[in-house]
N, C-alpha and C positions, 0 to 999 in steps of 0.2 A: 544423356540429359544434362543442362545449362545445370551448374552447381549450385548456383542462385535458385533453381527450381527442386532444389531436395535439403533436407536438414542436415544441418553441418553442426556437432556440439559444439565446435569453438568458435560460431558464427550466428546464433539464435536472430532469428529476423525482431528488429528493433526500430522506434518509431524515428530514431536519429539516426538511421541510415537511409541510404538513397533508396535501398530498393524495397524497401518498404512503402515512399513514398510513389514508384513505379509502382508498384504492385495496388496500395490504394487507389490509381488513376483508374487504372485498368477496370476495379470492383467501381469506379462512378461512370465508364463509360459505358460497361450494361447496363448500371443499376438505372440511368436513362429510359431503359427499353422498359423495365418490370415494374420500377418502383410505387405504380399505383392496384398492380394485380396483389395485393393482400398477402395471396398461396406461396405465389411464387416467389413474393419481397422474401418472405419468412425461408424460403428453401434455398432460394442463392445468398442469402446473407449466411445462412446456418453452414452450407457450403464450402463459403469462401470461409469464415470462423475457422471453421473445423481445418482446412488447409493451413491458414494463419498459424494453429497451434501446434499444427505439424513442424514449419517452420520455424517454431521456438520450441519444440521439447520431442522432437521425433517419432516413435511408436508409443511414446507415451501419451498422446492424446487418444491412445482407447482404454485409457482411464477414466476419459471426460467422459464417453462413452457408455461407459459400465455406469457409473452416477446417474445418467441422464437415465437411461432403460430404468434403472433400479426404482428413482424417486416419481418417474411417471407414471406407473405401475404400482407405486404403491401409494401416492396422491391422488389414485382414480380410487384405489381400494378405499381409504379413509371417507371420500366421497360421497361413497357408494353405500356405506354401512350406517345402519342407524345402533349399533351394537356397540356400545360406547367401550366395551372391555376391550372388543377388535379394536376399535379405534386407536384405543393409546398404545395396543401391542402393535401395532403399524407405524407411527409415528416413531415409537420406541425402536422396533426394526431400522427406519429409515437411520435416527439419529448414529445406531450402533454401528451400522454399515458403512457408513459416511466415515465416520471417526476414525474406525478402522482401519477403513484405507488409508486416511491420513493417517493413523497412528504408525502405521507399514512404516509406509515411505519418510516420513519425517522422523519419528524416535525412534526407528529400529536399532540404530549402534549406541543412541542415548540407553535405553532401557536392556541391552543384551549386553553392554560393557558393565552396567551397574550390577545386574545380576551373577556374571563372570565374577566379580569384586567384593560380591557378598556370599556368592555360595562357590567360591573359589573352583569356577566351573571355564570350558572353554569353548562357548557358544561361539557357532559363527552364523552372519546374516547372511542368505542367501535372497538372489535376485526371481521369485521364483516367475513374475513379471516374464520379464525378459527372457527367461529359460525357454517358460510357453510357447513366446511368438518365437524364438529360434525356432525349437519345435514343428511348430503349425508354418512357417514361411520359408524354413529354411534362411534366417540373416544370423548374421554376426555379431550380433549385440554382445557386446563387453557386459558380462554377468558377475564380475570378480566384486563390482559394489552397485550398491543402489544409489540413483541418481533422482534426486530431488526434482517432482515433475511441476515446471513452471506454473506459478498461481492456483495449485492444490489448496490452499488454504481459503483459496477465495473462490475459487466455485464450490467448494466444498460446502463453505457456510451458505452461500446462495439455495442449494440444492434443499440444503436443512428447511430454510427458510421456507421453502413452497411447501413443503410437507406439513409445516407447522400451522401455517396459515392458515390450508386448509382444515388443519386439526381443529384449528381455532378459531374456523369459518368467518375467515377474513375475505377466502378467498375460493373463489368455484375454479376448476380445472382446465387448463387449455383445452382448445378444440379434439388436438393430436399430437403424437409425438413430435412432430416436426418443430413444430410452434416452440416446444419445449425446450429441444436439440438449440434451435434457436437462441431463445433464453437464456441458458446456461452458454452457452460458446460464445455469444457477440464478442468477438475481437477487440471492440474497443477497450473496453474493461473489464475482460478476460482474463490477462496474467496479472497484475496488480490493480487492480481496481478500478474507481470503488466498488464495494459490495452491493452491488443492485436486487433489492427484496424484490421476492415476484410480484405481489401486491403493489409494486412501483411501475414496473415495467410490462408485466404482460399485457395489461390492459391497452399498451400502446401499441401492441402487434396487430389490435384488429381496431387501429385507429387510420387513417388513409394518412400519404405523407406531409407536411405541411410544413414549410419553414419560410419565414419571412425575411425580407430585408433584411430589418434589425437584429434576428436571429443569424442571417447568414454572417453580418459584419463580426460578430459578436464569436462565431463558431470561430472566422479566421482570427480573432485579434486572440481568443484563448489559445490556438494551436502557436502562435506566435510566442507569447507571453510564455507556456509552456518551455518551447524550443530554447528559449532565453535564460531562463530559469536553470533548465540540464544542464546545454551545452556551453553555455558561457558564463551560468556562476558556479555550481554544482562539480561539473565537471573537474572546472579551471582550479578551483581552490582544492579541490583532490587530489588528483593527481603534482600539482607543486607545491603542496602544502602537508595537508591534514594527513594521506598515507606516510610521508617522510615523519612527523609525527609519534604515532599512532605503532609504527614500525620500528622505532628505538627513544623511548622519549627519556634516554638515560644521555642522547647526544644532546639535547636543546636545554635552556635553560627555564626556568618555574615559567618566566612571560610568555617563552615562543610554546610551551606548553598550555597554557591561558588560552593564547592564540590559537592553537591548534581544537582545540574546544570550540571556542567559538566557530574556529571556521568548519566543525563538522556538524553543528547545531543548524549551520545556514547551510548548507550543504545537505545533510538530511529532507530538509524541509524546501529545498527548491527542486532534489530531485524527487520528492516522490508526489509534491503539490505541480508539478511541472509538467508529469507522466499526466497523472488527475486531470490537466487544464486541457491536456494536447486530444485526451482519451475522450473529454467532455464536448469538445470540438468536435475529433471526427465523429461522435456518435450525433449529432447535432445535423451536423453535414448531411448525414443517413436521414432526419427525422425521427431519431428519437432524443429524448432527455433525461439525461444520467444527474445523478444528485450530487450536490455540495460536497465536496470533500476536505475542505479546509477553508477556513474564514480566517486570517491574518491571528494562529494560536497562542503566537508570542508580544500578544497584544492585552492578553490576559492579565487580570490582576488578581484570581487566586488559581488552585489546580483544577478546580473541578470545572471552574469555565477555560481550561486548556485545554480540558476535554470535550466538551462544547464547540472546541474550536480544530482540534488535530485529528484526523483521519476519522471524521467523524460518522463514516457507513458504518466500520467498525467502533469505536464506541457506542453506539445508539444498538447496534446489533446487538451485543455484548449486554446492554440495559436491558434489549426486551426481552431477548432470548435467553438469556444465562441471569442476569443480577435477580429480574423480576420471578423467573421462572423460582427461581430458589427459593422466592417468598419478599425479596424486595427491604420495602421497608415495612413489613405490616404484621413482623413477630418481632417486633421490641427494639430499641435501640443497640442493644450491644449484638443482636443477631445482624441488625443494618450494617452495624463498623464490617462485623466477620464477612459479611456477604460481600461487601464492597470490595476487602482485600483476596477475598476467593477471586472474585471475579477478574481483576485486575494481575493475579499471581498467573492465572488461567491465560487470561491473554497476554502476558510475558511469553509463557510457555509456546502459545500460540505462533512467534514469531520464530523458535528455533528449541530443542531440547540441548540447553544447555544453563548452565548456572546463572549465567552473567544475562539472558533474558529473562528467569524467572527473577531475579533479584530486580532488575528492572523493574517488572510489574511488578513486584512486594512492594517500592520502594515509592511508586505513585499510589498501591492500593494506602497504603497508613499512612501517605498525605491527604487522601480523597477522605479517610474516614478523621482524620485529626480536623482537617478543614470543617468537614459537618458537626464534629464537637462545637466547634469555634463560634461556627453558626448559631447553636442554640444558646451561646452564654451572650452573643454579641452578634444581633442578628442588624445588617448596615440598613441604614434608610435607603429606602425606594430612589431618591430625589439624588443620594449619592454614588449609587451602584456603579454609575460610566460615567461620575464628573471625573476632571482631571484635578486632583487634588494630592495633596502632600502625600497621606495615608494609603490612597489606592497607588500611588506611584511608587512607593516603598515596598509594597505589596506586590507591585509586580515586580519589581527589580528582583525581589526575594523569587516570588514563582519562576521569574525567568532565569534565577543562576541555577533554584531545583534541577528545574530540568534540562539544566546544560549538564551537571553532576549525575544526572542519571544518566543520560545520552554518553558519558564515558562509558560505564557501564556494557552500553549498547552497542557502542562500536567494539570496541577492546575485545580481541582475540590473537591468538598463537602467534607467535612468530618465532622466524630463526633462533632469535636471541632469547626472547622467552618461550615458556613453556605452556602458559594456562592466558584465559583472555584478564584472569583477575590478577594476574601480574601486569600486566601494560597496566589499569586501568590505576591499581594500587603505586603504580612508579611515576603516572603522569600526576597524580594525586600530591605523592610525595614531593616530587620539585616544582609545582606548582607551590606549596606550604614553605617546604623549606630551603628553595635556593631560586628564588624568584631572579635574581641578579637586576637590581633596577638601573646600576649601572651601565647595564650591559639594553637597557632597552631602544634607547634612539639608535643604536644600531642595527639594532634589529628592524627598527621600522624602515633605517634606509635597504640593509639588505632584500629585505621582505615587501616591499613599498607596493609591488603591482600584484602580489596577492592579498597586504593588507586590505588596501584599495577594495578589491573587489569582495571582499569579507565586508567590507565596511557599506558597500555598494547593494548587497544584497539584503544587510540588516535597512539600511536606510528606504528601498523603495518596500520591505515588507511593512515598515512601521508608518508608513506613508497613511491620511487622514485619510478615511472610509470616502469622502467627498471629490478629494482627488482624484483618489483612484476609479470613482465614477463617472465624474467629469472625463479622464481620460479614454476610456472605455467607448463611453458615448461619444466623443469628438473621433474616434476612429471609424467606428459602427456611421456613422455618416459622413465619410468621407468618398469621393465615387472611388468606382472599381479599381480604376486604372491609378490613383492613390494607393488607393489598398495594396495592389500588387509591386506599385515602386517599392513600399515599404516593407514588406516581405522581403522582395527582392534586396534591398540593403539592411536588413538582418540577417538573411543567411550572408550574406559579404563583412559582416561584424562576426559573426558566430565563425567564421571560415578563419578568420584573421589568430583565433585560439583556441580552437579546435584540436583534440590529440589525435595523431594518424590511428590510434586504437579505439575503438568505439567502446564506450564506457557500460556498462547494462548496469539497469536502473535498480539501486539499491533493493527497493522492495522484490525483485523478481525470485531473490532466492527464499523469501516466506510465502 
């Protein structure tokens, strides 16, 4: 069998390779034949899904598997029962089983090294996953460590979500498992996102297909915008920049440190709003509609509407599912602060078991709750909220260098030279404050000039007027086909021209 047709760990099929884009063709030249049969849209897309995540995480998508069986089985039981104590011990089942798997595979060396370190003990984690399917197939799966199964985190929460819903009779039950299988797997926003509630989406599996003109213009021009984003801001300023960096920031001086901040802030946020726009597209392409996942966050002029505006499936999930669930705001002010910072430490954690993400989230929660202080001593006029004026533009300045300060944090981990990720993040800290050299900066900008450039290049069209970038949008969206496809066509010959022979995989893939 063609090597492209089986999963390779050091090759996870990704939306910026070619054969991905082969492989998509292929799933439109059936999906011609079915796409209006209901049954059968739902079985070959679940299908090809399920293969999809084969080809990004190998035998571990009979994890997806086990999820899918588990929560549809127990979202019929919830359903089914008028026994409200059954109820929440099912809901409670689903939530624990859910977790658990993640807990496995994500914190197991977090939480067995800790425990090794306190009760001076010599756990080791074993792969028992993998052992199985040796076992039962007879493969060779490397069992020596656990491998983190691509976007565990996010159908995870998905899974949560339909149970809960139903809990919370939001939402009545798919027809069949298939439908379900479905749901949870669609490939588009699969391994990183966004988080699609069922209560969003299912409803659209037993809707017929429909996509218009202006939606089709609109699907290509987001997979474009996407493509843009990755592989020639994202990428570019990584790989000749921010890893150099990030990787010994005891060789650069406090600016090219500055710099290198900056350029992982834009970097961040074009690879995984870039993934977002490409994923929005193809699922568009299909007939269905995936939700908002970023609205221009670094446009913000406190935190709480960064988070309004930054990976916003997950934040909203996080509000209704976790902050509200704990009681929200409706046991007192100082339970609100606590809840705020739970929530937020929560989804730090979320992201990786390790220190430097739970500091992370601590460090946006007790800005989210200081900002709501702030609110009640000095709440803004309506009339001022989104004028451009002195005060909100200081405001943002300060929110936006926040959370470049914390995004050190978030990147910063081990290297040769260092030992912990809170040494990088404490060294680039360091000569950022005290050995800025501003002497030494026109030189750096000549040195540096066509990564600057492109750092500069990506802040400048994020911060671009909401009008613009409509107008833009729309002048594409009706442009005829054979337009449409020049310009494609001389994007990938832009994006070809800096492209690394290494295909990059998309930041969020390993949460």
């Amino acid at each position: 069998m063609p090597d492209f047709l089986i999963y390779q760990e050091s090759k996870p099929l990704l939306f910026t390779q070619v054969n991905f884009w082969i492989f998509f063709a292929i799933i439109i030249i059936f999906y011609q034949v079915l796409y209006q049969r209901l049954t059968l849209r739902s079985v070959f897309l679940m299908l090809t899904s399920l293969y999809f995540y084969y080809l990004s995480s190998g035998w571990l998508f009979s994890l997806l598997i086990f999820s899918t069986i588990v929560d549809y089985y127990i979202g019929n039981a919830i359903y089914n029962s008028n026994n409200q104590k059954f109820r929440t011990r099912m809901v409670a089942l689903s939530v624990t089983i859910n977790l658990s798997v993640l807990a496995y595979f994500k914190y197991a060396y977090f939480f067995t090294d800790s425990m090794n370190q306190f009760l001076g003990m010599n756990w080791q984690v074993t792969d028992w996953l993998g052992l199985t399917i040796n076992s039962i197939f007879g493969t060779q799966i490397n069992t020596s460590r656990i491998i983190l199964p691509v976007g565990i985190s996010f159908y995870t929460f998905q899974t949560i979500s339909y149970s809960v819903d139903i809990y919370r009779k939001k939402l009545t039950p798919v027809k069949n498992i298939f439908d379900f299988a479905f749901f949870v797997s669609f490939f588009p926003q699969l391994v990183a996102g966004p988080i699609v509630r069922a209560s969003d989406f299912i409803p659209q599996i037993y809707t017929h297909y429909r996509l218009s003109q202006q939606e089709f213009g609109r699907a290509i021009y987001l997979i474009m915008v996407g493509l843009f984003k990755k592989m020639f801001i994202s990428d570019y300023v990584s790989i000749n920049y921010v890893d150099r960096i990030f990787e010994n920031p005891e060789a650069y001086s406090g600016f090219q440190n500055l710099m290198g901040v900056y350029g992982y802030t834009i970097q961040i946020y074009c690879d995984f709003s870039g993934y977002t726009d490409i994923a929005i597209g193809i699922a568009l392409l299909l007939g269905f509609r995936l939700p908002l996942n970023f609205n221009s966050p670094y446009k913000a002029f406190n935190i709480t509407d960064f988070w309004r505006r930054w990976h916003i499936s997950l934040s909203s999930w996080l509000r209704d599912y976790l902050y509200i669930s704990m009681g929200g705001n409706r046991k007192g002010k100082l339970k609100t602060y606590l809840f705020l910072m739970i929530t937020m430490l929560l989804g730090g954690l979320w992201h990786g078991a390790h220190g430097r993400f739970i500091l992370w989230g601590l460090m946006h929660g007790v800005a989210l709750a200081i900002h709501k202080i702030w609110m009640e001593f000095f709440p803004p006029k309506k009339s001022e909220k989104r004028k451009i004026t002195f005060g909100n533009l200081l405001a943002g300045f300060l929110t936006f260098h926040f959370v470049c300060l914390c995004w050190i944090y978030f990147r910063a981990q081990a290297t040769p030279i260092y030992t912990t990720g809170m040494d990088v993040a404490h060294e680039i800290l360091f000569r950022i404050l005290t050995d800025f050299r501003v002497d030494l900066i026109w030189t750096s900008l000549i040195e540096y000039q066509k990564v600057y450039s492109v750092i500069l290049l990506g802040f400048v069209l994020h911060w671009l007027p909401y009008n613009f970038k409509t107008w833009l949008s729309e002048t594409f969206i009706e442009l005829p086909d054979l337009s449409k496809a020049i310009a494609l066509i001389f994007l990938v010959l832009v994006i070809y021209q800096v492209v690394n022979s290494e295909i990059q995989p998309f930041i969020y893939f390993q949460f």
